[in-house]
Backbone as a printed PyTorch tensor [residue, N CA C, xyz], in Angstrom:
tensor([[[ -3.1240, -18.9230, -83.2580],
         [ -3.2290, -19.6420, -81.9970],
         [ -2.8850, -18.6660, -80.8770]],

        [[ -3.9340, -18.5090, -79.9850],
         [ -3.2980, -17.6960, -79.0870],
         [ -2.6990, -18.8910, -77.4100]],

        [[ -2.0530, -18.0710, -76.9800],
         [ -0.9920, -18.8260, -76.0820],
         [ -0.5880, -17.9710, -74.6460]],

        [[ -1.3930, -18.2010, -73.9550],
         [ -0.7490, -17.6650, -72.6660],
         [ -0.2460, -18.9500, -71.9810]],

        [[  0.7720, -18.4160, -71.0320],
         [  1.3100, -19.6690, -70.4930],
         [  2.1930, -18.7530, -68.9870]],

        [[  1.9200, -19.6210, -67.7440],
         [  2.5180, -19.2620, -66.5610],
         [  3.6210, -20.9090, -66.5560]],

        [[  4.9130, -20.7070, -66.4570],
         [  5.3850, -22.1110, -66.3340],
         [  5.2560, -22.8200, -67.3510]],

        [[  4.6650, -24.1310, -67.0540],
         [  4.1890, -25.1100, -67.8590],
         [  3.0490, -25.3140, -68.4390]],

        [[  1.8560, -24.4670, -68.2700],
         [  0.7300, -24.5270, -68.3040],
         [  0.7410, -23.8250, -69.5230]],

        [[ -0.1010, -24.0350, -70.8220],
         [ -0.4020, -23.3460, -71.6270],
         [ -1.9250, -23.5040, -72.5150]],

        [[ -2.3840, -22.4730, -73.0550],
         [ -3.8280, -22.1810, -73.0740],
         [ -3.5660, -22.4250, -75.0250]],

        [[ -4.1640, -23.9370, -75.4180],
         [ -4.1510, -23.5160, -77.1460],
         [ -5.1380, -23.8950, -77.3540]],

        [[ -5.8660, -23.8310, -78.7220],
         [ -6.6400, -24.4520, -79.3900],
         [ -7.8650, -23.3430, -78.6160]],

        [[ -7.6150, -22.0890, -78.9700],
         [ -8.8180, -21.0510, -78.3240],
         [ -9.9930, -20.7790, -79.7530]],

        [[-11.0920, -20.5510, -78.7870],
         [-12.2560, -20.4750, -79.9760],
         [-13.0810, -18.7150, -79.1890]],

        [[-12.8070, -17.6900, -79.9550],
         [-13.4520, -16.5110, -79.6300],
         [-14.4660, -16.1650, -79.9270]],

        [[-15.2910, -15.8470, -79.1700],
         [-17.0810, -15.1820, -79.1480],
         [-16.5950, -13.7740, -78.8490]],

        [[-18.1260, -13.0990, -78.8360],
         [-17.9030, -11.6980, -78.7950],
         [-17.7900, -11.5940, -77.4190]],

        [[-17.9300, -12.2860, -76.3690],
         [-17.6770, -11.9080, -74.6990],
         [-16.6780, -12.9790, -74.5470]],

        [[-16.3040, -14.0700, -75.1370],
         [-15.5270, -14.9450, -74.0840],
         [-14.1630, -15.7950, -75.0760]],

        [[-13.6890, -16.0280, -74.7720],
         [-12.3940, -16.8520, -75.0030],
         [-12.6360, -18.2780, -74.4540]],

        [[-12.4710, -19.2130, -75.5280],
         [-13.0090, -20.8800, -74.6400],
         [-11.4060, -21.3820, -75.2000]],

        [[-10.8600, -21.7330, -73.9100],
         [ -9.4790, -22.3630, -74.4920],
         [ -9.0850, -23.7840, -73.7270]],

        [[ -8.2230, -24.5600, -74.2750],
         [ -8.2520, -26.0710, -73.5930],
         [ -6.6550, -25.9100, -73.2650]],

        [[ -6.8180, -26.2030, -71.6930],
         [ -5.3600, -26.0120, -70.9710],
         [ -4.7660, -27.4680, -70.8360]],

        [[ -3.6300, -26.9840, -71.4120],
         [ -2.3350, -28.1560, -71.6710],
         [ -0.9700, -27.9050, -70.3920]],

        [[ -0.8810, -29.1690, -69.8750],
         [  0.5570, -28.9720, -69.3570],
         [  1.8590, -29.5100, -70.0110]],

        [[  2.5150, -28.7850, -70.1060],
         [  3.5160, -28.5360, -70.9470],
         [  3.5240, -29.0690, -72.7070]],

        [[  3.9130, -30.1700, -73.0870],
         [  4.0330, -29.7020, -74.5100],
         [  2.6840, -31.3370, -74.6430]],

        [[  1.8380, -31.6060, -73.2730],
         [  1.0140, -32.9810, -73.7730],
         [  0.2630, -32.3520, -74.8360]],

        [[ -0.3440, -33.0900, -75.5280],
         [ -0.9020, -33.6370, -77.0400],
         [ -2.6290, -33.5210, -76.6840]],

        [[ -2.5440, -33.7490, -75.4650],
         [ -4.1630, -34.2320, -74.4410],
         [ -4.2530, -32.5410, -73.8160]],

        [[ -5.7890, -32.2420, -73.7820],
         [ -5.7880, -30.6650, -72.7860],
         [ -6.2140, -31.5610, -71.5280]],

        [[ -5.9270, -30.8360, -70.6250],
         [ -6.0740, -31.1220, -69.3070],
         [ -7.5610, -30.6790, -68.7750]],

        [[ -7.9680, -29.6700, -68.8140],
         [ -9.5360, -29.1670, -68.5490],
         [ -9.7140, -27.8020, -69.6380]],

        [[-10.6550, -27.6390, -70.2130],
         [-11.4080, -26.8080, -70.7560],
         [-11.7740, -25.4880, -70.1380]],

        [[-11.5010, -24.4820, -70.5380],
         [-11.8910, -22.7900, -69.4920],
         [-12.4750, -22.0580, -70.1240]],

        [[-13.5190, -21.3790, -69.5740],
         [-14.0000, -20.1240, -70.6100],
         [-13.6160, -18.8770, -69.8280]],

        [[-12.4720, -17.9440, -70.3820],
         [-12.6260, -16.8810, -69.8720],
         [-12.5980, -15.6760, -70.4570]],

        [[-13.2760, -15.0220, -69.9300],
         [-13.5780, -13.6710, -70.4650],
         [-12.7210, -12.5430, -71.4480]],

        [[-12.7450, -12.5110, -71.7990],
         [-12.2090, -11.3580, -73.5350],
         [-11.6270, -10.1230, -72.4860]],

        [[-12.3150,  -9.6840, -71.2860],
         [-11.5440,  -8.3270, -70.7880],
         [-10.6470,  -8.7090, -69.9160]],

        [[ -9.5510,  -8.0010, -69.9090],
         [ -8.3740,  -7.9270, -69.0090],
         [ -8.6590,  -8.0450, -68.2450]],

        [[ -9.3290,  -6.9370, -67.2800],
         [ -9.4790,  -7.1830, -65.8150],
         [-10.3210,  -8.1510, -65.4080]],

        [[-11.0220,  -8.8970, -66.2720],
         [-11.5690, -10.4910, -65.4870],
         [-10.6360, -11.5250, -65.6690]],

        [[ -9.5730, -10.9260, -66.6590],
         [ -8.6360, -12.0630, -67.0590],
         [ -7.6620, -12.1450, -65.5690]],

        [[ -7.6310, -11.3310, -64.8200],
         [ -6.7970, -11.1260, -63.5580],
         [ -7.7530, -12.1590, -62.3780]],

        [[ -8.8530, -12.3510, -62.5620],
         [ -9.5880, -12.6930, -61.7820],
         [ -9.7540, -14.3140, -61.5270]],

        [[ -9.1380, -14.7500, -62.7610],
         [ -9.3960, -16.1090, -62.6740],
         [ -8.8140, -16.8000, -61.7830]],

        [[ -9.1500, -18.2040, -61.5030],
         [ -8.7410, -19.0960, -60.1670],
         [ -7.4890, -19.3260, -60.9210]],

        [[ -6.0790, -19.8000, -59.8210],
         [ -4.9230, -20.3750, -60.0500],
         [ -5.0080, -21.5480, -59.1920]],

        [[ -6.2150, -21.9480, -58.4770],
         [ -6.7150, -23.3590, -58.0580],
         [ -6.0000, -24.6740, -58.9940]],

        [[ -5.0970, -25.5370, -58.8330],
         [ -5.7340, -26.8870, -59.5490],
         [ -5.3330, -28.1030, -59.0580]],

        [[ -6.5520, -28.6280, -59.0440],
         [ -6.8250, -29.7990, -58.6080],
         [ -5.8850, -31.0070, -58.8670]],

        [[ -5.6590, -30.6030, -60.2250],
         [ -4.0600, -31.4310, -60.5400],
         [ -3.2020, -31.4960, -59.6980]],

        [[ -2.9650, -30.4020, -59.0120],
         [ -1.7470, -30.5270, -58.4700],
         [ -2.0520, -31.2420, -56.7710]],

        [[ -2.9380, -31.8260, -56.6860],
         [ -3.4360, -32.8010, -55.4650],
         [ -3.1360, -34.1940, -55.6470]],

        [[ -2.5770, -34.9610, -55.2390],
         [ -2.3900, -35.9270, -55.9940],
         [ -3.8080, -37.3030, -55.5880]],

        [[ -4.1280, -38.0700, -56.0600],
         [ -5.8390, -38.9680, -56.0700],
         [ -5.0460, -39.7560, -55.1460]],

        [[ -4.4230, -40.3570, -54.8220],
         [ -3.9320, -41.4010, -54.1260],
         [ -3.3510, -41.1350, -53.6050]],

        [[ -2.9130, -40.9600, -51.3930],
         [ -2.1430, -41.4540, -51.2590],
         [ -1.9480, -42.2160, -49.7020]],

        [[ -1.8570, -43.5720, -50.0550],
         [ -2.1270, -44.8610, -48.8650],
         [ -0.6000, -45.1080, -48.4560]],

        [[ -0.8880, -45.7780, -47.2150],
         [  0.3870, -46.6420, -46.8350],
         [  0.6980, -47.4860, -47.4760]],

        [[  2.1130, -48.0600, -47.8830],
         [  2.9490, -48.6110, -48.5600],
         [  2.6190, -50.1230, -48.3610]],

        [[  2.3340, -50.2630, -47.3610],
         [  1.5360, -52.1600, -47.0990],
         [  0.7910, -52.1870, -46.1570]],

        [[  0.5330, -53.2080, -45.7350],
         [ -1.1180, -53.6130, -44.3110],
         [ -2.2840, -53.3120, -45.0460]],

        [[ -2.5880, -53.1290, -43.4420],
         [ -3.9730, -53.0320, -43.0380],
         [ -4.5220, -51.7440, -42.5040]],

        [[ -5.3600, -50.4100, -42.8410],
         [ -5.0050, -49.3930, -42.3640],
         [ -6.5720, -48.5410, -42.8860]],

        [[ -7.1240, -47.7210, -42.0560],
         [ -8.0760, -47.2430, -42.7440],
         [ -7.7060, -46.2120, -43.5310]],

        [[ -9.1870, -46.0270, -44.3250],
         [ -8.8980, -44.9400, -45.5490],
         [-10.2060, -44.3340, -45.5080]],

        [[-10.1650, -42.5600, -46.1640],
         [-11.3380, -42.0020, -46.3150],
         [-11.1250, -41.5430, -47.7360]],

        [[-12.4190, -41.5720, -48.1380],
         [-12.6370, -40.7730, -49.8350],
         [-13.2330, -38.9760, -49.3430]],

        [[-12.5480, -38.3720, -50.1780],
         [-12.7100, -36.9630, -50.0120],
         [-12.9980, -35.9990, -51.3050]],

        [[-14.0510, -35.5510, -51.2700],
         [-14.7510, -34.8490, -52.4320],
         [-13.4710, -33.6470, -52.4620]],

        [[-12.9270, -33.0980, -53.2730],
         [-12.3150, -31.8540, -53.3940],
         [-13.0110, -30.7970, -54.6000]],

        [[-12.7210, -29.6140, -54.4430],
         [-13.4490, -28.7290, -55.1920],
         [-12.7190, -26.8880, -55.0350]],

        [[-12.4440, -26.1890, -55.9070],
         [-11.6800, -25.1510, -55.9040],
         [-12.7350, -24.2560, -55.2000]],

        [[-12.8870, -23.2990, -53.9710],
         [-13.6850, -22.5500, -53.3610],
         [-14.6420, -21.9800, -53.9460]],

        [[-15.8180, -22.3810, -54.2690],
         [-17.1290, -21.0930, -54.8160],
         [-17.0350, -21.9790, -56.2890]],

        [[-16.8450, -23.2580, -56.5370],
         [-16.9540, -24.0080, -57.8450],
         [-17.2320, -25.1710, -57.6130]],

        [[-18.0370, -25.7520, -56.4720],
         [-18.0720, -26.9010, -56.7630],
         [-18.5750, -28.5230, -57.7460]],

        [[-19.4920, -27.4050, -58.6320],
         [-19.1730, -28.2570, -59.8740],
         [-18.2670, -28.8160, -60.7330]],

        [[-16.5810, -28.0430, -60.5320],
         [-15.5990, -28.6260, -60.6270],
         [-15.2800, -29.4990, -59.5730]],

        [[-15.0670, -30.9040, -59.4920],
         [-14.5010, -31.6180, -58.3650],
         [-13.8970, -32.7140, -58.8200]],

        [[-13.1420, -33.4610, -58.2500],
         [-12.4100, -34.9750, -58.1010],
         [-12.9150, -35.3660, -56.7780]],

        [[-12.5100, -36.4680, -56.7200],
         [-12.0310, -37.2390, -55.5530],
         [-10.6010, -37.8420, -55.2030]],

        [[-10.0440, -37.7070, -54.0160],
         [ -9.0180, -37.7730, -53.5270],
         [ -9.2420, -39.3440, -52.6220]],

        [[ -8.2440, -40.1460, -52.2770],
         [ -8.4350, -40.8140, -51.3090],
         [ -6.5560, -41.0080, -50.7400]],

        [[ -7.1960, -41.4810, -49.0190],
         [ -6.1500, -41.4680, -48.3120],
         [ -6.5640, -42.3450, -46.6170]],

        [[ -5.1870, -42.7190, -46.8520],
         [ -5.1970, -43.8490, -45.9560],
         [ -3.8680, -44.3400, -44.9610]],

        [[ -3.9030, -44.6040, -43.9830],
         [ -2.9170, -44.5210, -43.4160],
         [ -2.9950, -45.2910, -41.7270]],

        [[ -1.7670, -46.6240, -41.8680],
         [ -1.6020, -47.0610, -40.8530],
         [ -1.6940, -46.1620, -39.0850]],

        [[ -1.1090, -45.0740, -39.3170],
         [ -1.4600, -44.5060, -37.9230],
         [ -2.8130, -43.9140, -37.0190]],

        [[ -3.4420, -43.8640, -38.2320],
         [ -4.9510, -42.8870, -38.1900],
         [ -5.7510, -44.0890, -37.0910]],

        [[ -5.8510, -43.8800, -35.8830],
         [ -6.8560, -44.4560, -35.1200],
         [ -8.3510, -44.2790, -35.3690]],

        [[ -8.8350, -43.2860, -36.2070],
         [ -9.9610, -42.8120, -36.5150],
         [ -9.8660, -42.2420, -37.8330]],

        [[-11.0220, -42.7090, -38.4900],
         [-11.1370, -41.9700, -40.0510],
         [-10.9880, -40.2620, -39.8240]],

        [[-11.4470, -39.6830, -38.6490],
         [-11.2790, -38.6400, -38.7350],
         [-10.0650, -37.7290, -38.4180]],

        [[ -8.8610, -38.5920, -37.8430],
         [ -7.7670, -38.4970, -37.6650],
         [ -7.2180, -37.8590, -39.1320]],

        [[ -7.7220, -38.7870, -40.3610],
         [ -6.7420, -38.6240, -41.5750],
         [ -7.5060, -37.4660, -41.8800]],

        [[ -8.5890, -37.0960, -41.7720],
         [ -9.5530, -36.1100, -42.3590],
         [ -9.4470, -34.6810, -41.8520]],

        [[ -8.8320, -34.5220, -40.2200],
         [ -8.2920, -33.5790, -39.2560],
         [ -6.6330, -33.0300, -40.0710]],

        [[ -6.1650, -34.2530, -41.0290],
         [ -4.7250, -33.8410, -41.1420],
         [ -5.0900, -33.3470, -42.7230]],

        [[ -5.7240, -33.3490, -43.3640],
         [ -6.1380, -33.1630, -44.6060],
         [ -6.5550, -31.6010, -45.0190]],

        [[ -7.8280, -31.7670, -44.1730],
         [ -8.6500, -30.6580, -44.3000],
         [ -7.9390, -28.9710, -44.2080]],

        [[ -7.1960, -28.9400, -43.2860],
         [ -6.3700, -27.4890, -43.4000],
         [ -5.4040, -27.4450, -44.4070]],

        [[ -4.3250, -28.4350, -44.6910],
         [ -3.8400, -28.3370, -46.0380],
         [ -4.4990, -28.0360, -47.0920]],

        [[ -5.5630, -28.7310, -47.5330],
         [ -6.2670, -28.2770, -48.5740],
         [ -7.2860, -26.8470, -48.5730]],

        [[ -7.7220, -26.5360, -47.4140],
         [ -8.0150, -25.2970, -47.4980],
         [ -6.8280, -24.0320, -47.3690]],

        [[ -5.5680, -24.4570, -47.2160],
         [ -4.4420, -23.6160, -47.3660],
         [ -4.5840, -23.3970, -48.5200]],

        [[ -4.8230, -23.8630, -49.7020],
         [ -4.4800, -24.2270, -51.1540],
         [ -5.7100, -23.7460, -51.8360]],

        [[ -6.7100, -22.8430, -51.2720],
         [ -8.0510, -22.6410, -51.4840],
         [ -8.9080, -23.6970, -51.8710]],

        [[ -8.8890, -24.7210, -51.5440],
         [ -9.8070, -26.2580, -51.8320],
         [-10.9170, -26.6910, -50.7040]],

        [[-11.7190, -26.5850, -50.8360],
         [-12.9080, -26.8610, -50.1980],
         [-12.8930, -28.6240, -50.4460]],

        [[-13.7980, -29.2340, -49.0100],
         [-13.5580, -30.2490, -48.9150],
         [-14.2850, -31.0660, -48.2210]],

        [[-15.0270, -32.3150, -48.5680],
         [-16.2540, -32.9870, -47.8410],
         [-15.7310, -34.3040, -47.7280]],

        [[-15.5370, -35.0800, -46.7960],
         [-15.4290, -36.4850, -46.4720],
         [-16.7250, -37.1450, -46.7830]],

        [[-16.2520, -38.1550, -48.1240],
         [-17.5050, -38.6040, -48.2650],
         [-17.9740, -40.3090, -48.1520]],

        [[-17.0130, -40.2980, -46.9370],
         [-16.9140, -41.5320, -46.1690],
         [-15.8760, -42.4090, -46.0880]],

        [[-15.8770, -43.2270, -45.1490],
         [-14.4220, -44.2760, -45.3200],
         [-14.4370, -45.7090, -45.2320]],

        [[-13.4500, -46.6370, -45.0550],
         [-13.1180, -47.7920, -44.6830],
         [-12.4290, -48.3800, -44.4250]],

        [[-11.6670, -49.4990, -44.9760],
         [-10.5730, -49.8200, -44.4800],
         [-10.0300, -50.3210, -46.1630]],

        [[ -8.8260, -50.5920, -45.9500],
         [ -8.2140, -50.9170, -47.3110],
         [ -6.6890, -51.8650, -46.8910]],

        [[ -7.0180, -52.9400, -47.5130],
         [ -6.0820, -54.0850, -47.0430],
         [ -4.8100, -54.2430, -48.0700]],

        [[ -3.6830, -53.7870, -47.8760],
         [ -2.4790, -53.2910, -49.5530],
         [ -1.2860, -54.5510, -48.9980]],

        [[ -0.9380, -55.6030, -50.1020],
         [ -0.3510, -56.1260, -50.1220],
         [  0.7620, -56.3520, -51.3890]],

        [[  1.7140, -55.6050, -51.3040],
         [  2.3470, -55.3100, -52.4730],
         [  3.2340, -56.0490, -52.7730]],

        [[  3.4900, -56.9360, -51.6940],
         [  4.2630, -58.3810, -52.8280],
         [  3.4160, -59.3100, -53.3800]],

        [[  2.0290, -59.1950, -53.3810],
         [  1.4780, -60.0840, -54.3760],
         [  0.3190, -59.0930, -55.1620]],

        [[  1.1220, -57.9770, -55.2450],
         [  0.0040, -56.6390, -55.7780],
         [ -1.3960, -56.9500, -55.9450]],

        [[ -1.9390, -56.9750, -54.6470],
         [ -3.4830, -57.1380, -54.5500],
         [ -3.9700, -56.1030, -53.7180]],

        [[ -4.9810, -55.1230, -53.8800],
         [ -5.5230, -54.5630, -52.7280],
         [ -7.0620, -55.0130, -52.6650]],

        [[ -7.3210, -54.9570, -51.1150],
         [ -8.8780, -55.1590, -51.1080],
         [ -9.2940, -53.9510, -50.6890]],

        [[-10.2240, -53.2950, -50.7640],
         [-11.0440, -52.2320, -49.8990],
         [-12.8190, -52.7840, -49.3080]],

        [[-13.0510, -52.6740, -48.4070],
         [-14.1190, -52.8720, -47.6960],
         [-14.4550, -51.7770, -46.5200]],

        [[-15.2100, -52.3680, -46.1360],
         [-15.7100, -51.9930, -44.1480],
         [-16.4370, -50.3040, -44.4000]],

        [[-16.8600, -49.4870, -43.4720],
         [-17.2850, -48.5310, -43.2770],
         [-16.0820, -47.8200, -41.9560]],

        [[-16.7970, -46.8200, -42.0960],
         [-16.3020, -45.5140, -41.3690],
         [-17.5550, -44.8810, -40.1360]],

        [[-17.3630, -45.4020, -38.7800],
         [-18.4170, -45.2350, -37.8920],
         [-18.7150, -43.6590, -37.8700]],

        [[-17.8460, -42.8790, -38.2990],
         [-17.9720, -41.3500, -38.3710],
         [-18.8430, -40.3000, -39.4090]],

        [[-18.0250, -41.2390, -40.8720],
         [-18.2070, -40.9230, -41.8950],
         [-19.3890, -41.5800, -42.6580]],

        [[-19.3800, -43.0050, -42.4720],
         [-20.2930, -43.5170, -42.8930],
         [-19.5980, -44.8340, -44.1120]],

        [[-20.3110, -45.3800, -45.0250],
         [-19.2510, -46.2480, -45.8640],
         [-19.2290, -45.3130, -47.2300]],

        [[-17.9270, -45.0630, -47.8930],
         [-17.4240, -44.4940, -48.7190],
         [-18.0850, -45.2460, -50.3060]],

        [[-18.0740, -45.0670, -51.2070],
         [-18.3370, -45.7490, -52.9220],
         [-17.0800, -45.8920, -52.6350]],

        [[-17.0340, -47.5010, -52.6550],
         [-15.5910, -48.2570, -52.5520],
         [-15.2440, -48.3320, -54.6080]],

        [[-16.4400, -48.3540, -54.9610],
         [-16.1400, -48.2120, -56.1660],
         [-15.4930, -46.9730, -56.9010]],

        [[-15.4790, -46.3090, -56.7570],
         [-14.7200, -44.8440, -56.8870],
         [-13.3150, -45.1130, -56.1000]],

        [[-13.2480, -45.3720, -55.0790],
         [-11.9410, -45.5400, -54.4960],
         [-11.2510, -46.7940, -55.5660]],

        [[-11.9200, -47.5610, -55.6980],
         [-11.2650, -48.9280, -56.7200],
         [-10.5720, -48.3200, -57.7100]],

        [[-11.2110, -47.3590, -58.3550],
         [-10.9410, -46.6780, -59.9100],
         [ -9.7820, -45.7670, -59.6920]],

        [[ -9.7520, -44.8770, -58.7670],
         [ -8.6380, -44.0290, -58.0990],
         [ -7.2660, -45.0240, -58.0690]],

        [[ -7.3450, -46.5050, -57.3560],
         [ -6.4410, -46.7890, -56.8300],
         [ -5.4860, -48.0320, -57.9360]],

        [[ -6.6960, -48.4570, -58.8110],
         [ -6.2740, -48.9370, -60.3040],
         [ -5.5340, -48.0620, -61.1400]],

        [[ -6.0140, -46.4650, -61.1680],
         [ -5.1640, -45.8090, -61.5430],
         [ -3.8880, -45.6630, -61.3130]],

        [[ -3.8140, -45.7640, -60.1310],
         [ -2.5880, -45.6320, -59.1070],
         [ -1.6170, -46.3320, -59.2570]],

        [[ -1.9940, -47.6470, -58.8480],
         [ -1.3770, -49.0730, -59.0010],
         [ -1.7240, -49.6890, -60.3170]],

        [[ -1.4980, -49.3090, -61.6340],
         [ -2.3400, -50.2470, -62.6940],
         [ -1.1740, -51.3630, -63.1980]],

        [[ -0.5010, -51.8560, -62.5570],
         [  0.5490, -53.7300, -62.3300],
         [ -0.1170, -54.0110, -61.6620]],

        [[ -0.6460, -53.9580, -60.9560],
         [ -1.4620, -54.5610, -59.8620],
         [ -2.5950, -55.8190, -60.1260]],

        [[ -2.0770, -56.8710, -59.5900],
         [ -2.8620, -58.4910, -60.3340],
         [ -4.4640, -58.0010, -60.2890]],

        [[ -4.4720, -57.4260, -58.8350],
         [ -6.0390, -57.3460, -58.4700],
         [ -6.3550, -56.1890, -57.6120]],

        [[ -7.2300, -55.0350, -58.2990],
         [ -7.9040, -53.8100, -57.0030],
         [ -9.2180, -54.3720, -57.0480]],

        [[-10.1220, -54.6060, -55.7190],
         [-11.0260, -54.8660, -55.5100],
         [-12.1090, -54.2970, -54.3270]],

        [[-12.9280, -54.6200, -53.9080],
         [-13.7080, -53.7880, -52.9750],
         [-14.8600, -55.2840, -52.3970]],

        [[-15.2490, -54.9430, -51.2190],
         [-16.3380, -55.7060, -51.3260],
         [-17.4670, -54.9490, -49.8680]],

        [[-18.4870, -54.8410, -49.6030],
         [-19.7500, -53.9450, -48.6110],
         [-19.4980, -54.6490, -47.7040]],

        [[-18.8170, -55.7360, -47.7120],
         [-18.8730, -56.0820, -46.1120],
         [-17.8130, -56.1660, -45.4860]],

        [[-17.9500, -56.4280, -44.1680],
         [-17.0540, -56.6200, -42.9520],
         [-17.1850, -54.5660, -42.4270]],

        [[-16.3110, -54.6480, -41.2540],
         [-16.1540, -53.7470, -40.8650],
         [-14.4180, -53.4480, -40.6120]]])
């Protein structure tokens, strides 16, 4: 078994070709790999690889109750965007979807993460009777796949009686 490891991160269950190393990256001692890598057999490409991860972004994060808009945001490690998630975020102060998207966007390109707003709405969080709704559009952005945001935020909240979505209202 070979085993590199920075921290917590460790590379097992490797399968070698004559150019490449395919190994499934684990954080710390989980049972589950986290994403799959192929990298190269020579040293000096082994220096080259991204220390990007998307993991460490977290998919969710809304205001604690109300009424408040939210945008969904494609993320992607610079020059890969076939690797991606989606992020969403939401927040009582944001007068404009692009408010939250203005406070976003340079953090994540601090972090080398490239980044597309791929629309917004509003999202209604009521956590003493753990229900959220998501609806409405984003006059900027446009209306977000509330369904993708649903799945993000079930994750998030999974006690939650009810995550739901619905195309209308504004």
């Amino acid at each position: 078994m070979l085993q590199l490891f920075s921290k917590n991160l460790n590379f097992r269950k490797c399968v070698t070709t004559s150019n490449e190393i395919f190994c499934s990256l684990f954080v710390g001692r989980a049972s589950r790999p986290v994403i799959g890598h192929s990298i190269s057999r020579w040293p000096s490409q082994l220096r080259k690889m991204s220390d990007v991860s998307l993991d460490a972004v977290e998919d969710v994060d809304i205001h604690d109750s109300g009424k408040f808009k939210y945008i969904l945001i494609k993320i992607w490690p610079e020059g890969d965007e076939s690797n991606y998630k989606h992020i969403v975020r939401g927040y009582k102060w944001a007068g404009y979807h692009a408010d939250i998207f203005d406070q976003w966007e340079p953090k994540l390109r601090l972090q080398k993460i490239s980044c597309y707003c791929e629309g917004g709405g509003r999202i209604q969080h009521d956590p003493q009777n753990k229900t959220i709704l998501v609806y409405g559009y984003s006059m900027g952005f446009g209306q977000a796949d509330h369904s993708i945001t649903v799945e993000k935020l079930k994750s998030r909240y999974p006690n939650y009686a009810s995550i739901t979505f619905t195309n209308e209202g504004y």
